[in-house]
N, C-alpha and C positions, 0 to 999 in steps of 0.2 A: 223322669230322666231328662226330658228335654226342659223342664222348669231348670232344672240343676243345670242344666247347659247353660241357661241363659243368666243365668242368677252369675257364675260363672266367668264369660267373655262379658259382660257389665264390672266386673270388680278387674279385669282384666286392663280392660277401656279406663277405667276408674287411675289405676297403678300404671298406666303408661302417660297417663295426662300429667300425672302429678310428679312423672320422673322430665317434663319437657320444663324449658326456660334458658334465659341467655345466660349470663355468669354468674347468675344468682343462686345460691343452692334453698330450697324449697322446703328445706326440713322444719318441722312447725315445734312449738312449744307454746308451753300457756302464755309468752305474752310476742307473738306472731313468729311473721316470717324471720330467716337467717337469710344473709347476703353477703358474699364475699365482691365486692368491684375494684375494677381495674381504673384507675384515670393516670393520667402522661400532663405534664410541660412539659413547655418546651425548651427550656432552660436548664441552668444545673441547680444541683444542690444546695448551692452557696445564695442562689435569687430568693426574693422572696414570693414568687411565684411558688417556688417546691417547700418552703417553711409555711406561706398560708394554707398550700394543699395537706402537709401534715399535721396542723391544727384542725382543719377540716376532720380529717380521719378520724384525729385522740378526739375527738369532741362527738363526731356521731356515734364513735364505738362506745365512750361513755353514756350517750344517753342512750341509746339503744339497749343499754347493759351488756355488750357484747355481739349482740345481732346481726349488726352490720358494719362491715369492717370495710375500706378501702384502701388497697395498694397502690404508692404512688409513684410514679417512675419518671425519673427528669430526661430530657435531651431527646422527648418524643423517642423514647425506647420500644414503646410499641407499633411505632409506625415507622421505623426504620430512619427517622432523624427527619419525616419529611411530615410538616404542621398542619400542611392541606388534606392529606390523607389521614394526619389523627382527626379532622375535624368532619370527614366524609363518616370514618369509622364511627365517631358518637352517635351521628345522624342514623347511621343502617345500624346500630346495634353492635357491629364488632364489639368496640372497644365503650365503657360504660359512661366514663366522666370525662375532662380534660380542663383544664384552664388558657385559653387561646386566644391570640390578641383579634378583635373585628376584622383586621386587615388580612388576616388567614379566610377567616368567614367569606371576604370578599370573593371567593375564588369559587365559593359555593353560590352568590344570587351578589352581583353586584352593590346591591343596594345599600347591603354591610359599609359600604366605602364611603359612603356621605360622612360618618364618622371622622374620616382620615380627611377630607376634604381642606387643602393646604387655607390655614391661617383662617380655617374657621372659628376657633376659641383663642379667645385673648389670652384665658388661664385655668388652671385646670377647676378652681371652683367653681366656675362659670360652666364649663363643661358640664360638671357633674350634677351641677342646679337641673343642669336640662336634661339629663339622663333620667333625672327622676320625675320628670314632668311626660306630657304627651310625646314627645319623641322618644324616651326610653323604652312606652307603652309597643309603639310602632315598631321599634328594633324587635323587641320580645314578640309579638305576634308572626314578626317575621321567622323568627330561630324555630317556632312552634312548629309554623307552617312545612321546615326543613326537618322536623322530627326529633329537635334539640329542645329543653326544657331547661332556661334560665334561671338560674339562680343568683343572679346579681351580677353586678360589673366589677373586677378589680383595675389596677392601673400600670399597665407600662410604662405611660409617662408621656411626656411630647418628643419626637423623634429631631433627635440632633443629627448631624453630620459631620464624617470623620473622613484624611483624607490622609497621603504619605507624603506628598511635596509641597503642599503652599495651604497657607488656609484661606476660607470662604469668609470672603469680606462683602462682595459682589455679585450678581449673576453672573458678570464674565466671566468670575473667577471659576466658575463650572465649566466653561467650554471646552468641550474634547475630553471631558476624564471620562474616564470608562466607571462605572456606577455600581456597585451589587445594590438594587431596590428589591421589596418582594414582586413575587411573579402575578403581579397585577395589573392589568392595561393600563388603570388609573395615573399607578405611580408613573409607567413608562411614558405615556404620552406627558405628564407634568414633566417628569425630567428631560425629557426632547424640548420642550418650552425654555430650558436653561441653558441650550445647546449642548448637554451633556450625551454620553452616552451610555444610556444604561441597560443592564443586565440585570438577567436571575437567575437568580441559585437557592439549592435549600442552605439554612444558618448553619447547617455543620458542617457547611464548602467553603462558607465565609472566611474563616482564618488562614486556611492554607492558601486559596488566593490571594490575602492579601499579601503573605508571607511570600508569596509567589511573584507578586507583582503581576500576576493574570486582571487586576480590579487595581482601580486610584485608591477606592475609596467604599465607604457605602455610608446607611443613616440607621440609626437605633435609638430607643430611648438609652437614657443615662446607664439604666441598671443592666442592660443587654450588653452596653460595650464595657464596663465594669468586669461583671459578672464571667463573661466571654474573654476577658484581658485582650483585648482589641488594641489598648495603648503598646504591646510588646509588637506590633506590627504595624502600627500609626504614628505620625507624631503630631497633625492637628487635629483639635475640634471645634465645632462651632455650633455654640448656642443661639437656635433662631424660633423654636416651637413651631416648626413649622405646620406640623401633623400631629393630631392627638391617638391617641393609641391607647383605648381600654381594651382591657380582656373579659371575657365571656366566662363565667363559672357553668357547665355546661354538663348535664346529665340526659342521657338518651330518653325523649320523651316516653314510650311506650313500657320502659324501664322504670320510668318516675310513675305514670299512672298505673301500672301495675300496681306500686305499694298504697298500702295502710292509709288511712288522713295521718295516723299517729305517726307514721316513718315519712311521711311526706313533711309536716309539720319540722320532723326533726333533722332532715335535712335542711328546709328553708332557713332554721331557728342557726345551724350549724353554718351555713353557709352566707348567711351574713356578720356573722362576726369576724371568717376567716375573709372575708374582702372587705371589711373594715379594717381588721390586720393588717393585709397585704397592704391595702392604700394606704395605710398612716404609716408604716413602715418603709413603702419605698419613697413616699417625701422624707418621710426623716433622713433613711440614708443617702438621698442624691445631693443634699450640698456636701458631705462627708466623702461622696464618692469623686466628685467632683473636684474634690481637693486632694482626695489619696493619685488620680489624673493625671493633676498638675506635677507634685511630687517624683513622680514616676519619670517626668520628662515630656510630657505629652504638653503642647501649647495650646492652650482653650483661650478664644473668644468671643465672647457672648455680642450680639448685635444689638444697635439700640433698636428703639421705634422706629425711628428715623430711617436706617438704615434699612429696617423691613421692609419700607413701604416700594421700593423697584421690585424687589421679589413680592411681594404680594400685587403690584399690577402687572408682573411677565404670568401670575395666575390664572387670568380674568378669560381664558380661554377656556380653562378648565371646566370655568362654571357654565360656562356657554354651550359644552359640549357633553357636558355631563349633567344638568339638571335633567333632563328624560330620563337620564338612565336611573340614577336615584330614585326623581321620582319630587313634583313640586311641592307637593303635600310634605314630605319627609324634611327635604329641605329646607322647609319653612318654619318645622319645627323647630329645628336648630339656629337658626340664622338668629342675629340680633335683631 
């Protein structure tokens, strides 16, 4: 009797282990696990942020043969519209995938920000050379250490700036506007350096302020203010790359090591085509998008070299104040 007991609360033990796990359901067949996950942009539907996520999906669900499926949901719908908190969620498990630019990351370990560090990258090849060398390495170990499992970089773009009354030819020309930046120290103290005034907000406050006249202005890459119709509340922009801005392809590490080599595999194999996608799709469409902009009524001017160079010496505070934080190793990586 008491063998039967134990034989029993063992099969018992056995059938409550195997009903635990995050949103992955656990039911097995001959060729492994099933999973259903959740991943969020932050974007709409129309970006190619939620197009490379849905190649994502149709491509693991294909090689998997159905196994593992992913839900994709734009405008950070599972985090209530707010990018910092989808990117806390991948970390602790809430929420499983996401696609999120570094500068959200920043909000989790500063050091994400070196990234964005104003007129670090001439262009974005040069950028991307170095993603995939030792400093890519260094970001990735970082995302780990945060409980995020990398799966490659895709591309926002270099973040431009848009404004409702005059456009940005100058540093002066920033003096006094009021700013929506993200809600990052970095960005704030750079834009105090311009004599501006800036603020934060989550992106889905963006429009109404500006529509509001609560904000001058704010900065995005091309396909954010596109994407976002930003021109129906702006009428200049200006071209200056000031900030690079990749995004993070990102699955909850403890999430990721749970699975198979074989579903690990087939995510990695999945998830660089779809941020090959993504990148080679959002250059393609940014000089198209840029001209649908103009069209629209919106006034774009792109800065030369030349013109860079005061905005890139009202910088040189930034690096002075921020190499600790980063981190001189990291930095170094990237620098020229």
């Amino acid at each position: 009797m008491r063998r039967c007991l134990v034989v029993f609360l063992f099969v018992l033990v056995l059938a409550s282990l195997s009903a635990c796990g995050g949103s992955s359901s656990n039911e097995t067949n001959a060729e492994g696990e099933t999973y259903e996950l959740d991943m969020s942009v932050t974007v709409g539907e129309s970006s190619t942020w939620f197009k490379a996520a849905e190649k994502l999906a149709e491509d693991v669900n294909d090689k998997s043969n159905g196994r593992i499926s992913i839900n994709v949901y734009p405008n950070e719908q599972l985090s209530g519209g707010d990018s910092a908190t989808a990117v806390s969620q991948v970390a602790n498990g809430t929420q499983d995938m996401s696609y999120n630019s570094t500068i959200i990351y920043s909000v989790m370990d500063e050091r994400f920000g070196v990234l964005s560090a104003p007129f670090l990258f001439p262009d974005l090849d040069t950028a991307f050379s170095l993603l995939e060398g030792e400093g890519g390495e260094m970001i990735n170990d970082i995302l780990r250490e945060k409980g995020v499992e990398p799966l490659g970089f895709g591309l926002n773009g270099f973040r431009q700036v848009t404004t409702s009354n005059k456009p940005i030819k100058t540093p002066q020309d920033l003096e006094g506007l009021k700013m929506r930046v993200p809600g990052i120290e970095m960005y704030t103290d750079l834009w105090r350096e311009f004599g501006a005034n800036p603020t934060t907000m989550t992106f889905s406050e963006v429009f109404s302020s500006l529509q509001q006249g609560t904000i001058d202005g704010q900065e995005n890459p091309v396909e954010v203010i596109h994407s976002a119709q930003l021109n129906e509340v702006q009428n200049y922009m200006t071209i200056w790359d000031y900030s690079f801005d990749p995004l993070v392809l990102g699955i909850n590490k403890e999430l990721f090591d749970s699975m198979s080599e074989k579903d690990q595999q087939i995510m990695k194999e999945a998830a660089a085509a779809a941020n090959k996608y993504q990148i080679e799709e959002t250059r393609k469409r940014e000089e198209k998008q840029i001209e649908e902009l103009k069209e629209s009524g919106m006034e774009v001017y792109e800065l030369s070299q030349e013109e860079k160079e005061p905005f890139k010496e009202a910088m040189q505070p930034i690096y002075d104040q921020y190499k600790s934080v980063w981190g001189e190793d990291l930095l170094n990586a990237f620098q020229q």
